[in-house]
C-alpha positions as CSV (number, residue, x, y, z in Angstrom):
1,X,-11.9,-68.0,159.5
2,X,-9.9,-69.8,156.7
3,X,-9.0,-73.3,156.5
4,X,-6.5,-74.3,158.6
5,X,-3.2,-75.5,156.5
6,X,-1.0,-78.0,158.2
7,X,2.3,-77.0,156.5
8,X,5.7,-77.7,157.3
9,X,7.6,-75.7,155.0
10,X,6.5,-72.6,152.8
11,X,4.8,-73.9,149.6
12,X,4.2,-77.4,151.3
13,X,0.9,-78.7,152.5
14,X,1.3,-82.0,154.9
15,X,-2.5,-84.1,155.6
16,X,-2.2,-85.9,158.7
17,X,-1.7,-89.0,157.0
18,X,1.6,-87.3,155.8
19,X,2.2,-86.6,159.4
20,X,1.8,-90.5,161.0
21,X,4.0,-91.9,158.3
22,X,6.9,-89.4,158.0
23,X,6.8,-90.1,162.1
24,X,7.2,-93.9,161.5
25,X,10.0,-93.0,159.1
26,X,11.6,-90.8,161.5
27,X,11.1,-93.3,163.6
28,X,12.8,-96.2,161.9
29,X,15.6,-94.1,161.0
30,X,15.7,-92.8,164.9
31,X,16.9,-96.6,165.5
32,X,18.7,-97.1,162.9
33,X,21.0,-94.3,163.6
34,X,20.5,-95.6,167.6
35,X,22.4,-99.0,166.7
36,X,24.7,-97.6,164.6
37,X,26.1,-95.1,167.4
38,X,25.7,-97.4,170.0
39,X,27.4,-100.2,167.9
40,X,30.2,-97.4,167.8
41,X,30.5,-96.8,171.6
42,X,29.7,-100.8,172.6
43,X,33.3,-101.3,170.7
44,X,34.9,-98.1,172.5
45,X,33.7,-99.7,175.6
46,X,35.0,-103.4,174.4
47,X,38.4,-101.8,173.9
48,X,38.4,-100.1,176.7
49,X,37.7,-103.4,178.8
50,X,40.0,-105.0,176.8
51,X,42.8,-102.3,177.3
52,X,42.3,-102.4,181.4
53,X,42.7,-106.7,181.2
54,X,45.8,-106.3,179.2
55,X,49.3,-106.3,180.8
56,X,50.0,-103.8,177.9
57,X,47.1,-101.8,178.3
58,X,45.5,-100.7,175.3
59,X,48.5,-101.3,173.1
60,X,48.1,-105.0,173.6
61,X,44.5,-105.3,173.4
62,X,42.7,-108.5,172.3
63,X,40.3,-107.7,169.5
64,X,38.4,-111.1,169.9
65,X,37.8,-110.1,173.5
66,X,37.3,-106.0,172.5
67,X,34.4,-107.2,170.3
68,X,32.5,-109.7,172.4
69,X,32.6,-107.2,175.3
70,X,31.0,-104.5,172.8
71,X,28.2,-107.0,171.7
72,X,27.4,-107.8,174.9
73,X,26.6,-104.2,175.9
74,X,25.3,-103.4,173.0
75,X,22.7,-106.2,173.7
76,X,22.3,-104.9,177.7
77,X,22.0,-101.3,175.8
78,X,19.3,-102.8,173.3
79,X,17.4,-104.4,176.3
80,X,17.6,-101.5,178.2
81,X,16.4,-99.7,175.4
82,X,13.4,-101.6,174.9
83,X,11.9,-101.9,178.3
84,X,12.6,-98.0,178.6
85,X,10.6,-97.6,175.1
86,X,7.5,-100.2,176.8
87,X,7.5,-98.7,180.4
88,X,8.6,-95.1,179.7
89,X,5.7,-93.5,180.3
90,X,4.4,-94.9,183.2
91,X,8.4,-93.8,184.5
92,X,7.8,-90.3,182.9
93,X,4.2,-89.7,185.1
94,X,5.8,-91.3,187.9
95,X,9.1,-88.9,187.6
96,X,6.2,-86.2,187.4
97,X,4.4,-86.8,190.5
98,X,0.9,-87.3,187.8
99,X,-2.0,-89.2,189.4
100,X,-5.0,-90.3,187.9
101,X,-8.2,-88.1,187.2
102,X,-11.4,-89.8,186.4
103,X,-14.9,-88.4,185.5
104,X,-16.0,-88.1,188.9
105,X,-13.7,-86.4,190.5
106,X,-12.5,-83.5,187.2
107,X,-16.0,-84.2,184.8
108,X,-14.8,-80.8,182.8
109,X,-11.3,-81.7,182.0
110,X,-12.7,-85.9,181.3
111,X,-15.4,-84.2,178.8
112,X,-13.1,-82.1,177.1
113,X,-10.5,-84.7,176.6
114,X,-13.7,-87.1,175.2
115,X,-14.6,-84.6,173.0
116,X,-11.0,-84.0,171.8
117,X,-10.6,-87.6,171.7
118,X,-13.7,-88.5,169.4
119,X,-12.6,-85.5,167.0
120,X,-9.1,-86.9,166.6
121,X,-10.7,-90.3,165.9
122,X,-8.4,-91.8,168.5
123,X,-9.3,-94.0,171.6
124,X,-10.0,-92.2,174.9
125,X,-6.3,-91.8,176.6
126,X,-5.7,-91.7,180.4
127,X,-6.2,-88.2,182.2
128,X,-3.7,-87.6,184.8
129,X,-2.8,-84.0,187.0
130,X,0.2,-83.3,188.8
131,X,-0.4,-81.4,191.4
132,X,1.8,-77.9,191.0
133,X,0.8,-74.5,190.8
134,X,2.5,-73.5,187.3
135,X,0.4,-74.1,184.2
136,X,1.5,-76.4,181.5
137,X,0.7,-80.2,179.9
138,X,2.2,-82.5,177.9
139,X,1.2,-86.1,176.0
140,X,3.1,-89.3,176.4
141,X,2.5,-92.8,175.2
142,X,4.3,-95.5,172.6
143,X,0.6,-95.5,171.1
144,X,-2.7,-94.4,170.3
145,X,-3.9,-97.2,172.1
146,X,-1.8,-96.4,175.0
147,X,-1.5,-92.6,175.5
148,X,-1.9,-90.5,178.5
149,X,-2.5,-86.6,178.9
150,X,-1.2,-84.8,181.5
151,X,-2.4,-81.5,182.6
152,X,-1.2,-79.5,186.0
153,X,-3.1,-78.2,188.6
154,X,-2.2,-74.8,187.6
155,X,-3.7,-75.1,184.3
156,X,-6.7,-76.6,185.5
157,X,-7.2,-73.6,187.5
158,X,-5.8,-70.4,185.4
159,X,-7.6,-71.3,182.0
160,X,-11.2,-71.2,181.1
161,X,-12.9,-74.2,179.2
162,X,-12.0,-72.7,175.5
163,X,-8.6,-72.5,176.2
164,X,-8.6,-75.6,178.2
165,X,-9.6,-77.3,175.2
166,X,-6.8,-76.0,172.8
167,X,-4.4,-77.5,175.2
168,X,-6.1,-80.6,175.2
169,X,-6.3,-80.7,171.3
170,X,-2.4,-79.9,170.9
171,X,-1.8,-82.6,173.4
172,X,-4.9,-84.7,171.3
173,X,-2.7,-84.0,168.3
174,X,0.8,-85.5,169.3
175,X,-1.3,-88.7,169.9
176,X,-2.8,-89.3,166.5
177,X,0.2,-87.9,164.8
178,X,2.1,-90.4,166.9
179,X,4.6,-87.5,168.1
180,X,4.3,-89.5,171.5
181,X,6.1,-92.6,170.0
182,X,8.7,-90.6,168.7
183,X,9.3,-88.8,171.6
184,X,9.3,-91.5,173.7
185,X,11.5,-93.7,171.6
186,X,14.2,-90.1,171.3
187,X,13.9,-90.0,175.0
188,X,14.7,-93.6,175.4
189,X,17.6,-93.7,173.4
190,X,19.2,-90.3,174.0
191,X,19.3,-91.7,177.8
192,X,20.6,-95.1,176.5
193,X,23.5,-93.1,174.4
194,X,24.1,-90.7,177.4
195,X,24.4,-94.0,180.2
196,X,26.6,-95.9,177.7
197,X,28.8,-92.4,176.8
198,X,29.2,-91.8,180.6
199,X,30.6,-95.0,181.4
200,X,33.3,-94.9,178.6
201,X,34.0,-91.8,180.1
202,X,34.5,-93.2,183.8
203,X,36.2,-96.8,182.3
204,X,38.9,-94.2,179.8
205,X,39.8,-92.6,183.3
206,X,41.4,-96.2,184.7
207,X,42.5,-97.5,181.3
208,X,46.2,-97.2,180.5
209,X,47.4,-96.5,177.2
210,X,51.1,-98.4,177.5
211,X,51.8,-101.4,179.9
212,X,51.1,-101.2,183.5
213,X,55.0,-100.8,184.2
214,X,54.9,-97.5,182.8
215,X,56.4,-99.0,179.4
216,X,55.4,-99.6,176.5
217,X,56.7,-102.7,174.5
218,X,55.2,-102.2,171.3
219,X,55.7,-97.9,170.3
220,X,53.7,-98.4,167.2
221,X,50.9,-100.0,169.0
222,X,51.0,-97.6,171.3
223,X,50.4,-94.8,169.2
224,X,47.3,-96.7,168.2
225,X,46.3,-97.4,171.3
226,X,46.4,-93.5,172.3
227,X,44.9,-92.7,168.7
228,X,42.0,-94.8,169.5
229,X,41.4,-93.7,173.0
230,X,41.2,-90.1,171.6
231,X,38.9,-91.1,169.2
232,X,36.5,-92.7,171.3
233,X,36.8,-90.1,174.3
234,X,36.0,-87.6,171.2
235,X,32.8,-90.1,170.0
236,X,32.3,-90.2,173.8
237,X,31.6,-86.3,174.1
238,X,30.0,-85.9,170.2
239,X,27.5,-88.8,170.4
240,X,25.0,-87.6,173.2
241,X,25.5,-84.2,172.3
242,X,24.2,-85.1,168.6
243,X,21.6,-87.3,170.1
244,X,20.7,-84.5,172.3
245,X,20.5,-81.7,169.2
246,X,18.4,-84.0,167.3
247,X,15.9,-84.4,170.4
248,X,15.5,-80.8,170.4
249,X,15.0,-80.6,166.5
250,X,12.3,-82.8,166.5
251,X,10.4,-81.3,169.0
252,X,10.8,-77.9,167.6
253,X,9.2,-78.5,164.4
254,X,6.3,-81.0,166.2
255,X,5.4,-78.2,168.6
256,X,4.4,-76.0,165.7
257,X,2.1,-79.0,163.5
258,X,0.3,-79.6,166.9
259,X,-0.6,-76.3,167.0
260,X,-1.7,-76.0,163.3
261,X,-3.5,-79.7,164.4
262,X,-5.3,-78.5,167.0
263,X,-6.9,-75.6,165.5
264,X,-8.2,-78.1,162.8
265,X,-10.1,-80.1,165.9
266,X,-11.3,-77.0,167.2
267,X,-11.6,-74.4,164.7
268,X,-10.7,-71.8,167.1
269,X,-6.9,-70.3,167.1
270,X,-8.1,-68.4,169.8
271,X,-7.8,-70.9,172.6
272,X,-4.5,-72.2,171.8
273,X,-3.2,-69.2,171.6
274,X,-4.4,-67.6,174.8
275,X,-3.7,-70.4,176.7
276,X,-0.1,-70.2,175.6
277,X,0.1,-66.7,176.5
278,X,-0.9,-67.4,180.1
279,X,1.5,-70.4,180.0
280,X,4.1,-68.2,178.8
281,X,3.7,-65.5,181.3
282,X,3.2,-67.4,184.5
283,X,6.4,-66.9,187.1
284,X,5.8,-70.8,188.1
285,X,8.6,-73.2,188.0
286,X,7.1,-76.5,187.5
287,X,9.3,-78.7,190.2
288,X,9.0,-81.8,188.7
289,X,10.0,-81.0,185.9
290,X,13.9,-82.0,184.1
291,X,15.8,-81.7,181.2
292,X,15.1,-85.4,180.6
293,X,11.3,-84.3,180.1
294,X,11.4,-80.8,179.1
295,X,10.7,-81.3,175.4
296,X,7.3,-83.3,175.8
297,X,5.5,-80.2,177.2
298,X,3.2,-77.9,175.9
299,X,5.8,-75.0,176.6
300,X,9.2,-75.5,178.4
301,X,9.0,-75.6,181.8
302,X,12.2,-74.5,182.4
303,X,12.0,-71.3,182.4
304,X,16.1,-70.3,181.6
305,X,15.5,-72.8,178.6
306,X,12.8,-71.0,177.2
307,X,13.6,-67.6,177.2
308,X,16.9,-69.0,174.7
309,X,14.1,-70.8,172.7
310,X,15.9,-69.2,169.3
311,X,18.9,-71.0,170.0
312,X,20.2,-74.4,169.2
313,X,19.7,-76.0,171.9
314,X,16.2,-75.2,172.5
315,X,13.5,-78.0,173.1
316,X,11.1,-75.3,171.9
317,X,9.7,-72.9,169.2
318,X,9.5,-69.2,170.8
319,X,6.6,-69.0,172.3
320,X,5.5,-65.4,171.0
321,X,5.8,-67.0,167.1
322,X,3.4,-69.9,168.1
323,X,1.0,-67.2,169.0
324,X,1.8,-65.2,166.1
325,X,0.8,-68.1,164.1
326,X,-2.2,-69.3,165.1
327,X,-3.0,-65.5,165.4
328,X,-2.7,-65.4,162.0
329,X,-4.8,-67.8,160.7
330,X,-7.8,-65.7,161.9
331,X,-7.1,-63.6,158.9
């Protein structure tokens, strides 16, 4: 077998040192772009306030009041934001219906993850199983030093120990090339954008663009009034959809280093890429599984999702060009 190239584009060879600090970048520019959109919507939402106080709705709005409104729910958003980024994955096993596993009671699946573990050079994460029929896995964590695997019951009991351990090491991967973090932190923020987008939408509903008689005193400020309304109903609909895109994009291209990752802790393509073609042809629907957590498994869940996994909106690569890839490196 040849050696196993982790490449991102043609021509372009990425170490996994490349890999851990273009994911802090991502990161920091992930919150970057965070607090700049949800700086944008915290004023839409000021306004908004503002507009519904106002005897002249938003036409007499106070701009000293519009703004501390929007800083004050852009800080509730930032806090939100943070304890979502420190307890999310306990909420995302939780959501999952994932309980613990320990060497006594799955010693096969707690060796393979040690031995997975120790070739990543990573500490020993948690091992948890959720208890459903349909075959499929996924990593979560804000660390290294905090990670947790996640396998199903169906995958405990449809894939042999080879395969079983190429799960393990894609899963293995997204630890030590801290795709968990960034995960997490995309989760965490495209639900912050999404809570803080909804609520402008519910608040623009109730908020009147002339006075509350019906009139409007001011025509020119009036027309700015409506002009900005638009604008932020039209950020309103834009922002999580862009947030959600970019969840999607990410995911995509991390799906297919893992894979290329995990063959280099196993040197076998063969067991990834079986184990993906059981995953990929079992009729199970995972039940606990949601749009909200799609993207962090080994293959989407949702099954209507992955079968348009060419399209923009997918959380995943196609399945068949995974296997093709991995299939490929045997020659």
């Amino acid at each position: 077998m040849q050696p196993v190239p982790l490449v991102s584009s043609p021509g372009h060879r990425e170490s996994f040192r490349d890999l851990i600090a273009a994911n802090r970048r991502r990161s920091a520019l992930l919150i970057v772009v965070f607090c700049g959109t949800v700086g944008l919507l915290a004023l839409g939402l000021g306004v908004l306030i503002a507009g519904l106080l106002s005897p002249d709705g938003l036409a007499g709005v106070d701009w000293g009041q519009a703004v501390t409104v929007g800083l004050g729910a852009a800080a509730i958003a930032a806090l939100i934001s943070a304890l979502g980024y420190v307890t999310g994955d306990g909420a995302i096993l939780g959501v999952s219906g994932a309980h613990p596993i320990t060497h006594e009671t799955d010693p096969q699946l707690f060796n393979v993850v040690e031995e997975m573990a120790i070739a990543a050079g990573v500490p020993m994460p948690r091992v948890y199983e959720i208890d459903d029929p349909a075959p499929n896995a996924f990593a979560t964590g804000r660390d290294p030093q905090h990670a947790t695997i996640a396998v199903t019951r169906g995958l405990r009991t449809q894939l042999n120990r080879e395969e079983l351990q190429g799960v393990v090491a894609h899963e293995m991967s997204h630890v030590r090339n801290e795709d968990t973090r960034l995960m997490l932190l995309v989760t965490v923020l495209v639900g912050t954008i999404a809570m803080l987008a909804d609520f402008i939408w519910q608040l623009a509903r109730f908020t009147p663009a002339t006075g509350r008689g019906g009139r409007n005193r001011n025509q020119g400020g009036g027309l700015f009034g409506v002009l900005l309304l638009a604008v932020g109903l039209v950020l309103m609909v834009l922002a999580p959809l862009f947030a959600r895109i970019l969840q999607f994009a990410v995911s995509r291209e991390r799906e297919y280093l893992a894979d290329a990752s995990a063959v280099e802790l196993t040197r076998d393509p063969h067991g990834l890429a079986d184990a993906l073609r059981r995953i990929d042809a079992d009729p199970h629907i995972l039940q606990t599984a949601n749009r909200g957590t799609a993207h962090l498994y080994i293959v989407n869940p949702i099954k209507a999702w992955e079968r348009r996994a060419g399209s923009l909106f997918a959380s995943h690569p196609p399945t068949a060009e995974r296997i093709r890839r991995l299939e490929s490196l045997l020659a």
